[in-house]
Kinemage of the C-alpha trace (Angstrom):
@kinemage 1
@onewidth
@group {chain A} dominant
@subgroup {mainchain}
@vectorlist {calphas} color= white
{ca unk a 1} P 129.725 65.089 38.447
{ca unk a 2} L 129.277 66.388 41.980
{ca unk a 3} L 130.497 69.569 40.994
{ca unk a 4} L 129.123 70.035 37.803
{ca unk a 5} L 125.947 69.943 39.454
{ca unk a 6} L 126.698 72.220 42.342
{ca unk a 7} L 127.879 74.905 39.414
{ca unk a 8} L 124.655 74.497 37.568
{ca unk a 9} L 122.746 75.405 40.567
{ca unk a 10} L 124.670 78.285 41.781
{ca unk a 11} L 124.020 79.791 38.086
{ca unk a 12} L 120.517 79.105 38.316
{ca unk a 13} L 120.585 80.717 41.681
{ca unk a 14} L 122.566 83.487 40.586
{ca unk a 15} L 120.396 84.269 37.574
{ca unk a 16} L 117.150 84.237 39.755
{ca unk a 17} L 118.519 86.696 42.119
{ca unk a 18} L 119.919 88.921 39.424
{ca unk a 19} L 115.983 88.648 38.249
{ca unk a 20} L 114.827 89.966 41.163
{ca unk a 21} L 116.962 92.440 41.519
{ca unk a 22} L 116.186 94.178 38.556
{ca unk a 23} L 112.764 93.821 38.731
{ca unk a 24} L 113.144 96.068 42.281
{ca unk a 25} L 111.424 92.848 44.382
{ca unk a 26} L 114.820 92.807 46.321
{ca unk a 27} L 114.982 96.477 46.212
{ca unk a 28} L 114.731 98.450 49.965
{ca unk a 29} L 114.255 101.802 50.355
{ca unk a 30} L 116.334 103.960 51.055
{ca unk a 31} L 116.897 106.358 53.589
{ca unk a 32} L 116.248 109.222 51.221
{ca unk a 33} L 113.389 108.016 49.850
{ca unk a 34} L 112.225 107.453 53.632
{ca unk a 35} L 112.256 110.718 54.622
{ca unk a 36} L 110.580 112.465 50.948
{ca unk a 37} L 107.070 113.875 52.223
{ca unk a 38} L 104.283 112.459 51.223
{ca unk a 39} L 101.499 114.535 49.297
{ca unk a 40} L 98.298 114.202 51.022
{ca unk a 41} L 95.017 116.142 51.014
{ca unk a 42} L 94.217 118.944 53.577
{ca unk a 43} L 91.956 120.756 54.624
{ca unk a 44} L 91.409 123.933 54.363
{ca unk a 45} L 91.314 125.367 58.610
{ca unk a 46} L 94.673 123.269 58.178
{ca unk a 47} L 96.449 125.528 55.978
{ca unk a 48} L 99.288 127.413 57.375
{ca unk a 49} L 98.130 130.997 59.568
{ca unk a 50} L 100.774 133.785 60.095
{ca unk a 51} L 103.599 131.599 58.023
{ca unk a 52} L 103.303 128.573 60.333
{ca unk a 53} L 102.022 125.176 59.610
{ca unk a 54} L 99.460 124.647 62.068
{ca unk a 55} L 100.197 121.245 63.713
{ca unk a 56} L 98.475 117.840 62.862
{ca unk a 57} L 95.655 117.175 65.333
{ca unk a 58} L 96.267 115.196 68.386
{ca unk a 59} L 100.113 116.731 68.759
{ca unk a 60} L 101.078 119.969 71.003
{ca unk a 61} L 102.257 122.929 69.631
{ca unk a 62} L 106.140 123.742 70.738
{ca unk a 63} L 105.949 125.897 73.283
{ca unk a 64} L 107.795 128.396 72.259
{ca unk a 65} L 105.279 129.057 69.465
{ca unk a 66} L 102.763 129.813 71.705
{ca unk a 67} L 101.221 126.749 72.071
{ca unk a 68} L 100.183 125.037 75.235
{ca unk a 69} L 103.274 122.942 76.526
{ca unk a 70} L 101.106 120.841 78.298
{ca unk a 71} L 99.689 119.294 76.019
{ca unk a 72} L 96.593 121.008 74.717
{ca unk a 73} L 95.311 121.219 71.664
{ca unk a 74} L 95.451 124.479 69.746
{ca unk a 75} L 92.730 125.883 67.780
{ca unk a 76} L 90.234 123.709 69.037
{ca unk a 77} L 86.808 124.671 70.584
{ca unk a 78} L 87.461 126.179 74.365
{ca unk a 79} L 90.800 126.379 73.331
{ca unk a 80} L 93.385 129.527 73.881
{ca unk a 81} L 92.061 130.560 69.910
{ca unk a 82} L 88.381 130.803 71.376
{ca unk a 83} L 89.162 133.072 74.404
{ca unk a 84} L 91.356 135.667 72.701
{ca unk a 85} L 88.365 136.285 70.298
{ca unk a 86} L 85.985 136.603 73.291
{ca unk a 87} L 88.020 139.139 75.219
{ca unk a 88} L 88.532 141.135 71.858
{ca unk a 89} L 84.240 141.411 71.555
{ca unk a 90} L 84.006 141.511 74.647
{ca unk a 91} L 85.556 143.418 77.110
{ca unk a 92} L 88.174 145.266 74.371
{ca unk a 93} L 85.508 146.218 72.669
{ca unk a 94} L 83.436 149.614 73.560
{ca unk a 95} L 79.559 148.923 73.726
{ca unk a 96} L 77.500 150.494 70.968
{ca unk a 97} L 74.193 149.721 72.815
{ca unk a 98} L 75.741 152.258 76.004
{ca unk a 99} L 76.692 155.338 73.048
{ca unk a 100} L 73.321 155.320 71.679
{ca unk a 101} L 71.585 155.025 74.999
{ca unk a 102} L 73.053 158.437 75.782
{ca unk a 103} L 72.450 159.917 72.475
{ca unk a 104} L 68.129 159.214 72.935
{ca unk a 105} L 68.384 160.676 76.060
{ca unk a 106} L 70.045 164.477 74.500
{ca unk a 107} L 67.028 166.742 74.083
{ca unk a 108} L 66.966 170.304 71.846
{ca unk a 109} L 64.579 172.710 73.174
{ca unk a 110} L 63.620 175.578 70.392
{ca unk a 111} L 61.090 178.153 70.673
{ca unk a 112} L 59.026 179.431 67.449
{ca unk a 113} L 58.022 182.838 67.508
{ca unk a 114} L 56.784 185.540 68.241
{ca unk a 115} L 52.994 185.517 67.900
{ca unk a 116} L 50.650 188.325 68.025
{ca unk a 117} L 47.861 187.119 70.153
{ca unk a 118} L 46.904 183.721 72.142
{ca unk a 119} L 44.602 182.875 68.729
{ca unk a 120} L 47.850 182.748 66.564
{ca unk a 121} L 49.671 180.822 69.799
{ca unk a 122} L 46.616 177.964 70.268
{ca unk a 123} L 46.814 176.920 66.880
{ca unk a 124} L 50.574 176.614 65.899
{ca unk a 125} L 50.392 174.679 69.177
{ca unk a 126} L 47.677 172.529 67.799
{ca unk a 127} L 49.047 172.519 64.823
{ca unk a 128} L 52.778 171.096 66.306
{ca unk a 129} L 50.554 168.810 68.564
{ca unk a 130} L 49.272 167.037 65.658
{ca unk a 131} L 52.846 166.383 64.550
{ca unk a 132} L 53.640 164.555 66.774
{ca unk a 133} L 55.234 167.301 69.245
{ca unk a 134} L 54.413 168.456 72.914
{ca unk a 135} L 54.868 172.311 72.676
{ca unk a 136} L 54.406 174.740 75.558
{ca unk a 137} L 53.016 178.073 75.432
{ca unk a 138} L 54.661 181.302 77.116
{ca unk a 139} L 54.394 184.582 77.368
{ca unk a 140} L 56.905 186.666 77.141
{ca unk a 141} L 57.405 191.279 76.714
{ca unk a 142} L 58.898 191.896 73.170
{ca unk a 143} L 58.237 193.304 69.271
{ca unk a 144} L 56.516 191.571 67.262
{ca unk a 145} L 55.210 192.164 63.048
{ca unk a 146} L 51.830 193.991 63.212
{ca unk a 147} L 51.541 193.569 59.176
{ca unk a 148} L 52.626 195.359 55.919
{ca unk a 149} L 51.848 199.178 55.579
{ca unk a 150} L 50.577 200.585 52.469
{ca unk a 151} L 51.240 203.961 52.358
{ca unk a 152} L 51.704 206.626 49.745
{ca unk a 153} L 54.461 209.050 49.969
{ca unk a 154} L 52.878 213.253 49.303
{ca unk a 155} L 54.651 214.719 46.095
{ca unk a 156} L 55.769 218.436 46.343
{ca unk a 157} L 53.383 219.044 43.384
{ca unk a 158} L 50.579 217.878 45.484
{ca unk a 159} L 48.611 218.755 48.343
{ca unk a 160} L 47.783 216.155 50.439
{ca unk a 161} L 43.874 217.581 50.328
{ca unk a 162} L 44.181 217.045 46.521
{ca unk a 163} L 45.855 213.285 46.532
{ca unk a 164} L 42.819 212.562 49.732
{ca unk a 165} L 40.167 213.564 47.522
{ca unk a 166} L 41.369 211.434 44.369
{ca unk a 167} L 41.852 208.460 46.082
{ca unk a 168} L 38.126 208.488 47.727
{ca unk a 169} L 36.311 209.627 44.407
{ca unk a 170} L 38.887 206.000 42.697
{ca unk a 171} L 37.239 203.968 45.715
{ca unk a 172} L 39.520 204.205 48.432
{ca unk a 173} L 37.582 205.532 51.508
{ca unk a 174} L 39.675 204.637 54.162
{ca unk a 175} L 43.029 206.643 53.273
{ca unk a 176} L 44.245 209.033 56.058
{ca unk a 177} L 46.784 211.297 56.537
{ca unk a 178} L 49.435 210.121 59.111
{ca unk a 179} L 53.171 210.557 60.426
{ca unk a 180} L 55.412 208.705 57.959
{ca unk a 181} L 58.424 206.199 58.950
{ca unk a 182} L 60.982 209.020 57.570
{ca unk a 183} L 60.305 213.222 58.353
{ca unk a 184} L 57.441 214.087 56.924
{ca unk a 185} L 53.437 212.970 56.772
{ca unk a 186} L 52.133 210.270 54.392
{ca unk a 187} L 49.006 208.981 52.952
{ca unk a 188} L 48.655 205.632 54.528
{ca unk a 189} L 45.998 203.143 52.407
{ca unk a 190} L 46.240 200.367 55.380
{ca unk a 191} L 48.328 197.726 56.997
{ca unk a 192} L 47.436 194.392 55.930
{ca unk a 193} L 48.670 190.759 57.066
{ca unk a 194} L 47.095 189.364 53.860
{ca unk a 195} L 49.463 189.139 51.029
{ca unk a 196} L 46.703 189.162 48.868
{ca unk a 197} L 44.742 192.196 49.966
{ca unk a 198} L 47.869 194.056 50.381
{ca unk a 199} L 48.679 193.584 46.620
{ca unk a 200} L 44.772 194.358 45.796
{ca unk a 201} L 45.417 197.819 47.384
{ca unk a 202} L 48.568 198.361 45.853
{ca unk a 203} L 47.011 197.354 42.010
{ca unk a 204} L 44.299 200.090 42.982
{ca unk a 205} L 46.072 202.611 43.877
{ca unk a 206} L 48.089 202.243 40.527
{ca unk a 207} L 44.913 202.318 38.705
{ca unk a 208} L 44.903 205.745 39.877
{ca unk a 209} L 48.019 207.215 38.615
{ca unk a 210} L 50.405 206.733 42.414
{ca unk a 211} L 53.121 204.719 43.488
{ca unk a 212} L 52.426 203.242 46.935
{ca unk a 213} L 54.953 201.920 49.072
{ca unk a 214} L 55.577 198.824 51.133
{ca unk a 215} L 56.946 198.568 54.984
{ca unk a 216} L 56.820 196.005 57.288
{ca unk a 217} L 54.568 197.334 60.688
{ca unk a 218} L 55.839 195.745 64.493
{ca unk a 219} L 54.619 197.133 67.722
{ca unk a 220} L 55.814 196.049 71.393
{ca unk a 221} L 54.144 194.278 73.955
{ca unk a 222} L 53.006 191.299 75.080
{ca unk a 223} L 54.079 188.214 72.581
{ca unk a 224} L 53.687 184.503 72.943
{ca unk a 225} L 56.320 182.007 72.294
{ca unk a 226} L 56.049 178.022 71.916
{ca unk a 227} L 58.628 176.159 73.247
{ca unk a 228} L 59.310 172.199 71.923
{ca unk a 229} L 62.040 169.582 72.862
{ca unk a 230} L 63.264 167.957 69.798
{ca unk a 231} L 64.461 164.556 69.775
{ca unk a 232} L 68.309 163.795 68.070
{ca unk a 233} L 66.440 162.357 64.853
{ca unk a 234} L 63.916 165.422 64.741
{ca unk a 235} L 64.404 167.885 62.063
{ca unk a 236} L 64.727 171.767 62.827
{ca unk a 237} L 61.012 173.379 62.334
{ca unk a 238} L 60.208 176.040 59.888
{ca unk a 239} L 58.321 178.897 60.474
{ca unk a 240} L 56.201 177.933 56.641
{ca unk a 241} L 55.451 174.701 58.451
{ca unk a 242} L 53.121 176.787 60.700
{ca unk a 243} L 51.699 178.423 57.932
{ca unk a 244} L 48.281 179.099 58.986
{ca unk a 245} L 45.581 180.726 56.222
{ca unk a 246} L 46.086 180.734 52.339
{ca unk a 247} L 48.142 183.907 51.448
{ca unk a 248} L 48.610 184.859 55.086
{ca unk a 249} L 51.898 186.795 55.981
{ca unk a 250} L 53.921 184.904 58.785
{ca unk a 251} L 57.099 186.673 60.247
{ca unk a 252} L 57.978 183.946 62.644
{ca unk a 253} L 61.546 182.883 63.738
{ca unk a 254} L 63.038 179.640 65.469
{ca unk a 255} L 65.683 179.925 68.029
{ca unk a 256} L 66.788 178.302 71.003
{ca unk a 257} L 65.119 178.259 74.020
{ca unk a 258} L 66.241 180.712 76.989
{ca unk a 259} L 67.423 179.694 80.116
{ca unk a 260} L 65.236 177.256 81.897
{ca unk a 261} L 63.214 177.075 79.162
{ca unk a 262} L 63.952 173.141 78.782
{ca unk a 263} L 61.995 170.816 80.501
């Protein structure tokens, strides 16, 4: 009886354990299923830079990864991350603030030009003045435009009596007789530095039946020049922009200044 009983119970025993075995109770892990990595969430200044994990805070980097073998922690605040960028902005770096400190300090001196008289000087100067500029006056030996000639050219057919006495009976008093700019004498009707008038003598001398001609007039002398210092973000001047009276002719030019001419 004895050993019925101790049979019973080693079944029952037997049966349990088989139980738990297959319901995994019993089951241990193994060493494979140890060392499967776990999925777990990261961040995103964790993710991997330059092909590398970047190591779990609190351990060193290997050192032969260029991390700090004593220990330190990479990528931190203060750390060896925060110094290379410093020395990049820093002192790799050129400074923009030193380039365009130089560049305000370049000056451009031009000189407009010539005028006829210290009238047409004063007031281009105040003129420039009220610009914004500071221009300086000189004076200076040279040619400068007098105006535009109207002159008529004497026809072989006429006599320059005949063509005299025409153009004073049609109005046109002041006509003279006068060395032309090619061989020969002309009939000059005036020099004008009105656009307007000059065309008003040319329309009235075609009312009369001629064919006046046009050349520009200069004479040498005495000429005045103003000379300005333009900053790098100034704009080259032109001569219309000293256009004085409606209609008036202006035979200006802009150039650089000469020698010592900068202040």
């Amino acid at each position: 009886m004895t050993i019925l009983k101790s049979i019973v119970i080693c079944l029952a025993l037997a049966n349990v354990g088989y139980f738990l075995w297959v319901r995994g109770i019993a089951h241990a892990p193994s060493a494979a299923d140890a060392s499967a990595p776990q999925s777990t969430l990261r961040l995103a200044s964790e993710a991997p830079v330059g092909g590398h994990a970047a190591p779990a805070a609190g351990h060193a980097a290997p050192a032969d990864e260029g991390g700090d073998a004593s220990g330190g922690l990479v990528g931190t605040s203060g750390g060896t991350g925060g110094s290379s960028s410093g020395a990049a902005d820093g002192e790799g770096a050129p400074s923009s603030d030193n380039g365009a400190g130089l560049l305000t300090n370049v000056k451009r001196c031009i000189s407009v030009g010539p005028f006829r008289d210290v009238a047409e000087a004063a007031h281009a100067a105040s003129t420039l003045r009220g610009g914004g500029y500071d221009p300086r006056q000189r004076v200076a030996e040279g040619e400068v435009w007098a105006g535009v000639w109207v002159y008529l050219p004497i026809a072989a057919s006429r006599s320059s009596e005949q063509m005299l006495a025409k153009l004073k009976a049609g109005g046109i008093e002041d006509a003279l007789e006068m060395p032309g700019p090619n061989e020969g004498s002309v009939i000059s009707l005036g020099l004008y530095s009105d656009s307007k008038r000059a065309q008003t003598r040319v329309a009235q001398a075609q009312s009369l039946g001629f064919n006046p001609a046009l050349a520009d007039r200069k004479r040498t002398g005495d000429v005045y020049w103003i000379d300005i210092d333009l900053k790098p973000t100034d704009s080259v001047l032109k001569p219309t922009d000293l256009q004085g009276e409606t209609g008036r002719i202006v035979r200006l030019e802009v150039k650089g200044c000469p020698a010592g001419g900068a202040s």
